[in-house]
C-alpha positions in Angstrom: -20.1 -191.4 5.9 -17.6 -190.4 8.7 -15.7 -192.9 10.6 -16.9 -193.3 14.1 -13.6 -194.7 15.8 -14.4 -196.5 19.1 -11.4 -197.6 21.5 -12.2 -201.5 22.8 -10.8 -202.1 26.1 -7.9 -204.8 24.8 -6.3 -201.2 22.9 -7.7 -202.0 19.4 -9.4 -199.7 17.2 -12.6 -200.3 15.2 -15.3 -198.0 12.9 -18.6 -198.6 14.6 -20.0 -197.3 11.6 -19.4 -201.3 10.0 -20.5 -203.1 12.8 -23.5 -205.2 11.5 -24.2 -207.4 15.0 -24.3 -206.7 18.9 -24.9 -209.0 21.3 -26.8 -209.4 24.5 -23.8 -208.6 27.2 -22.7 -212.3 28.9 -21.3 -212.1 33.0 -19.1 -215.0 34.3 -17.5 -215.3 37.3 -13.2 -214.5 37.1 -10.2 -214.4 39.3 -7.8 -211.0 39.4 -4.2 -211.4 39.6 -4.6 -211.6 43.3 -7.0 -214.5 43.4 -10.0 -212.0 44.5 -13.6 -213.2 43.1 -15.3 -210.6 40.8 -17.1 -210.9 37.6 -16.3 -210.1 34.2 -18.1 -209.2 31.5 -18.0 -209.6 27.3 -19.6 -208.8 24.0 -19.5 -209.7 20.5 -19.6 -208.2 17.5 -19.0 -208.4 14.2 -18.7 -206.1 10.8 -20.8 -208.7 8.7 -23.3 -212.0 9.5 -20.6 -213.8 8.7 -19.1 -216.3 12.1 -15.4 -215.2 11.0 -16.2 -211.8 11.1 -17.2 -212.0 15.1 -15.2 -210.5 17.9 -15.6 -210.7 21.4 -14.5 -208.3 23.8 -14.2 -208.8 27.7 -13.8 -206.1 30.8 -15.5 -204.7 33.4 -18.8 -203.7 33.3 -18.2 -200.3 33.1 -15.8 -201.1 30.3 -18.5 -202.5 28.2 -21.1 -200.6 28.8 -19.4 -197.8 27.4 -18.4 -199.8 24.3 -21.6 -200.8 23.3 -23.0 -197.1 24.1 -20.5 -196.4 21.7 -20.8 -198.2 19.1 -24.6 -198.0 18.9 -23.6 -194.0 18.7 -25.4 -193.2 22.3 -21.7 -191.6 23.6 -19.1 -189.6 22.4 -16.2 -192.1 20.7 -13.1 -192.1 23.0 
């Protein structure tokens, strides 16, 4: 099978083809460098079941919306 390479916001690169685990998207409330309110958002992952293998990846909620329409394979890789 082809690699499916999906950018995650933080720059790093990852083959949604091995992710095994998606989670429900989480919102908490953050601070911008400018002390503005606004709300971030995060998801985590993993290539096994495995805790170790977990990541968790904040942005906006654009940001991870595309991510996981990527790596569930709804959206062209960027």
């Amino acid at each position: 099978m082809a690699a499916r390479w999906v950018k995650l916001p933080n720059g790093n690169i990852i083959d949604a083809n091995r992710i095994a685990y998606v989670s429900k998207p989480d919102s908490y409330p953050s601070m911008d460098e400018d002390g503005n309110d606004r709300v971030e958002y995060a998801v985590t992952f993993g290539t096994a079941f495995t805790r170790d293998t977990f990541m968790t990846v904040t942005g906006g909620k654009d940001e991870i919306a595309a991510l996981i329409r990527q790596l569930i394979g709804a959206a062209p890789a960027a």
